[in-house]
N, C-alpha and C positions, 0 to 999 in steps of 0.2 A: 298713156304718157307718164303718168306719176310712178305706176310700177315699173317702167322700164328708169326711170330716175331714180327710184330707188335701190332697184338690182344694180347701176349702175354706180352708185354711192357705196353700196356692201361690198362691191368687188372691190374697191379701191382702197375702202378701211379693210378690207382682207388683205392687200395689198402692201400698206403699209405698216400692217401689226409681222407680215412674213419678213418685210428690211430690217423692224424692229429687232426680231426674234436674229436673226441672222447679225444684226449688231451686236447683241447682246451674247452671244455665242463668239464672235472675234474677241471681245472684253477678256472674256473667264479663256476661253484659247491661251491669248498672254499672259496673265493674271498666273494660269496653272503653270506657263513657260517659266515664270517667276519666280514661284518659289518650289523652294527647295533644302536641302542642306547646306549646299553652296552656294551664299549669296550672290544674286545675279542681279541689279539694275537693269533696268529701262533700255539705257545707253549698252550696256555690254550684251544686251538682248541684240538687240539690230544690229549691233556689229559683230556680233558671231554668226548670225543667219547671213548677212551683206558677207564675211568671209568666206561664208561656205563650206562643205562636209569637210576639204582636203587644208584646212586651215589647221595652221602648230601650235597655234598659242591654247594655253589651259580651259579657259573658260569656253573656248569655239570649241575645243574637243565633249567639253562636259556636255554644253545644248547640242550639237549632233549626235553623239555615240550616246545620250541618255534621256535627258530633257527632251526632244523633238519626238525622237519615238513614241514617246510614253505619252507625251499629248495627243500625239497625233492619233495613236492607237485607241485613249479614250475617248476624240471624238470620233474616231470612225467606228467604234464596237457599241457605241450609245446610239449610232444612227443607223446600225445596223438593227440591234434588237428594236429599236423604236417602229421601223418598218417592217418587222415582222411578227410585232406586236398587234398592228394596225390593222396590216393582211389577215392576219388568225382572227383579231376578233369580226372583222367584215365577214371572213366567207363562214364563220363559226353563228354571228349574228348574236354573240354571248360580250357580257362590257367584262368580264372575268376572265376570259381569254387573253393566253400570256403564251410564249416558249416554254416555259415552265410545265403549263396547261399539260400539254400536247405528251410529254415527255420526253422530248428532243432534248432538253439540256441533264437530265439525270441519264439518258444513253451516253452521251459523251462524256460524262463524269465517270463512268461504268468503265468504258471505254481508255479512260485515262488512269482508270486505278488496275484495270487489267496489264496496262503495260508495265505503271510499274514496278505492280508485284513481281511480273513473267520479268522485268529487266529489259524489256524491246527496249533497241537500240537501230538508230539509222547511218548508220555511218559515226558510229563510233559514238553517238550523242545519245543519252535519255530523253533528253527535251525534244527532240525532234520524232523518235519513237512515241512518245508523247503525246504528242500535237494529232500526227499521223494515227493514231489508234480513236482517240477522243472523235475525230472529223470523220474517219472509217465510221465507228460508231451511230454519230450522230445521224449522217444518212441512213445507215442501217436501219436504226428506228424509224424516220420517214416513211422508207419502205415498207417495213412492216404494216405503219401504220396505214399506209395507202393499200395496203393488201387487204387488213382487217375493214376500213372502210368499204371496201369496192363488193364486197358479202353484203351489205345493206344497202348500198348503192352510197355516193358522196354527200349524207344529209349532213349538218352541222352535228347531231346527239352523234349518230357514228364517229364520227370522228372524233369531239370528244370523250366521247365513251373509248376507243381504242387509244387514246392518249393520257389517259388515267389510268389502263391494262398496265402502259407499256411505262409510265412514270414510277407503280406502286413497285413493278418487276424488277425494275433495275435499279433501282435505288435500295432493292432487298438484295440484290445479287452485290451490289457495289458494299453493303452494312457485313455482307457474308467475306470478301474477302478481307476489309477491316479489321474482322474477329479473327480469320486465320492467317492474317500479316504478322511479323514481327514488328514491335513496337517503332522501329525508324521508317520501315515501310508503310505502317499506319499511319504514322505523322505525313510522312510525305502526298499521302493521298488524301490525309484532311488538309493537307496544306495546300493542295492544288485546286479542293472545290470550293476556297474561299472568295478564288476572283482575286487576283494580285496582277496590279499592273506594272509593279515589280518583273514581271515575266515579258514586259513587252520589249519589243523591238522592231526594225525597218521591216521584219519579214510578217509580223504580226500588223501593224501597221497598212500594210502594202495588200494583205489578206482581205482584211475587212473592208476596208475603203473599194477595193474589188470586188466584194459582194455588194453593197451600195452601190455601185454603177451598173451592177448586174440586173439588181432589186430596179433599182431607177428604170432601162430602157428595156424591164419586161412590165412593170408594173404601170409605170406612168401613160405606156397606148392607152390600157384598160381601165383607167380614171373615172368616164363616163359609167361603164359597167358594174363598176365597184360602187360607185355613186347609186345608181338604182339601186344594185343589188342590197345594199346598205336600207333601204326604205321598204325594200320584202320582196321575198322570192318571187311568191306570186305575181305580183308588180316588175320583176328583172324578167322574168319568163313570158309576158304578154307584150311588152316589148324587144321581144328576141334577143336575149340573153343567154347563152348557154351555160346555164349554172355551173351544174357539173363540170364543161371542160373549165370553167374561170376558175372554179375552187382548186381542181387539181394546176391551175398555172399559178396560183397565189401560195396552194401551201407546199410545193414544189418549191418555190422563189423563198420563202420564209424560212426552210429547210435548209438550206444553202447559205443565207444571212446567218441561221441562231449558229450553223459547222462553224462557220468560217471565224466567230465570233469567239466563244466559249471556250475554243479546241486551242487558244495561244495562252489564254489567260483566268482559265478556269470558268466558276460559274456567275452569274451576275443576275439580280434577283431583281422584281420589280420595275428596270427601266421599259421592257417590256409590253408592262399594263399602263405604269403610269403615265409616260411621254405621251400616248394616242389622245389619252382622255384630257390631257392639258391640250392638245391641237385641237379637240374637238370643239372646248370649251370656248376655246378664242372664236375657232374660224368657223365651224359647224362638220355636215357631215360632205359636207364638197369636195370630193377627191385632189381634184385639180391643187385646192391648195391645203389639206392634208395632208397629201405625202409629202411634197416639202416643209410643210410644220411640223412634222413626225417626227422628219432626221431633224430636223434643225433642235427639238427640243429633248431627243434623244441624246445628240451631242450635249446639249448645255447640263442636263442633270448629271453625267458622268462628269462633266469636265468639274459641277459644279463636286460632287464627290471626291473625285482626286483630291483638288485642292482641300477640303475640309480633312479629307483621311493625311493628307500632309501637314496642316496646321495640331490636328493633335498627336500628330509621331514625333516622338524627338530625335528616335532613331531608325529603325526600320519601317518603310511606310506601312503605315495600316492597311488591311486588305479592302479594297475598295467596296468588294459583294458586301461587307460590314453593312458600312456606310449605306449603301443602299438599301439593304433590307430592314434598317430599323429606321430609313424615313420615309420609305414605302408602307408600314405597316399603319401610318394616322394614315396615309392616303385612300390605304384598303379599306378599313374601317369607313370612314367617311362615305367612303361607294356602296360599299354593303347598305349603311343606313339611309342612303338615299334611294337605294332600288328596293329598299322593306317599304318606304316611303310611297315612292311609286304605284307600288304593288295594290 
């Protein structure tokens, strides 16, 4: 009776740290709605959103056509990587396992500096050639890398072993047309791997938040599985667990998160690793309420980003990937010295 009183207790402070985290995510949502260049108020918030997209007045035009996007885009590309941050390190069984890792996000950078050296264009647009090359890309590597894994069968080393292939490859091919760009074309392709959410809009927006619901009603049946599998192979497999097929349906799922992510707004470092390892720390390794703690604190570190890369621009925002990778790097640190610890 007392362990069933206590489970019954854990679930509930699980319970109410997941409202928590989801309050505190609407907070920093608004807060990033906020500011900006053009001052916007509280009041002029909710009544440009109560106007609606097709509203005339100035400030209803600024939070649709700019502000809204660009939130929105940050928390759905923060709960994007966060969930495919989570997936990689579970079916990987590595706490260093990120997109990154894998090399999913330097094929789409590859991807997006191929176009546009070459110039692709989609109807008349770069940024849309762009996006469309970066996303081609990004599954491209996927596939590879599930080609290279399926040679050693679907172990976690295979798979990071061929996602360090496919990281050093194209991050050398991407440094190779760099050197033989003209200097505005170089710019432009160091400008796109910074992560600028500057670049977002409804359609970026509308991408991501699409792969999260994707992510959500493939990944969340397999909560339980992941949950064992999370506590050792060995252990998911004598309870009938089909490794192999779960890892090929997680890092399929993850594949499709990091494209849909990366491919509107360049690259974005760390939210990846970091959001998992803050849900774990709350909640533990319980899927069930993991992958809602994942997105939810996926969203909050990006939202929290934006907003700090907007407080120190006074003109052009800062590129968000910035921001993230230099307050991921005490986070990284800190893991490394706790798993030397371990050791």
């Amino acid at each position: 009776m007392s362990c069933h009183l206590h489970y019954r207790a854990a679930q509930r402070s699980r319970l109410l740290l997941t409202g928590l985290l989801g309050a505190l995510l609407a907070a920093l949502f608004f807060a990033d709605l906020a500011t900006g260049s053009s001052g916007l108020g509280r009041r002029e918030i909710i009544e440009g959103l109560l106007a609606g997209p097709g509203a005339e007045d100035p400030q209803a035009l600024i939070l649709w056509s700019l502000r809204l996007p660009m939130t929105l885009t940050a928390l759905c590309v923060g709960a994007a990587l966060s969930l495919a941050g989570l997936g990689i390190q579970t079916i990987t069984a590595n706490a260093l396992a990120s997109p990154s890792t894998l090399g999913i996000t330097s094929g789409a950078s590859f991807g997006a500096a191929l176009a546009i050296t070459a110039g692709a264009t989609i109807a008349g647009e770069l940024w849309l050639g762009t996006i469309a090359a970066a996303f081609a890309a990004a599954l491209l590597i996927c596939a590879l890398i599930l080609a290279l894994g399926s040679l050693r069968g679907m172990t976690p080393a295979t798979l990071i072993l061929a996602g360090i292939i496919m990281n050093f490859f194209f991050m050398a091919l991407q440094q190779l047309l760099v050197y033989l760009a003209s200097p505005e074309t170089a710019q432009l392709i160091n400008g796109w791997t910074f992560g600028n959410l500057e670049r977002s809009g409804w359609l970026s927006a509308a991408a991501a938040a699409g792969a999260v619901l994707l992510g959500l009603v493939l990944l969340a049946p397999a909560a339980w599985q992941l949950t064992t599998l999370s506590i050792g192979e060995e252990r998911a497999k004598s309870l009938g667990v089909k490794v192999a097929r779960l890892r090929l349906l997680v890092f399929t799922t993850a594949s499709i998160l990091i494209a849909a992510s990366v491919s509107f707004i360049g690259t974005i470092g760390f939210v990846g690793l970091v959001a998992p390892h803050c849900a774990k720390l709350l909640l533990g390794d319980d899927q069930r309420f993991l992958i809602p703690a994942s997105i939810l604190f996926g969203g909050i570190i990006l939202l929290l980003s934006s907003l700090i890369a907007k407080l120190l621009s006074s003109g052009a925002m800062l590129p968000v990937g910035i921001v993230t990778s230099i307050a991921g790097v005490p986070f990284l640190l800190i893991l490394l010295l706790r798993s030397r610890r371990d050791c």
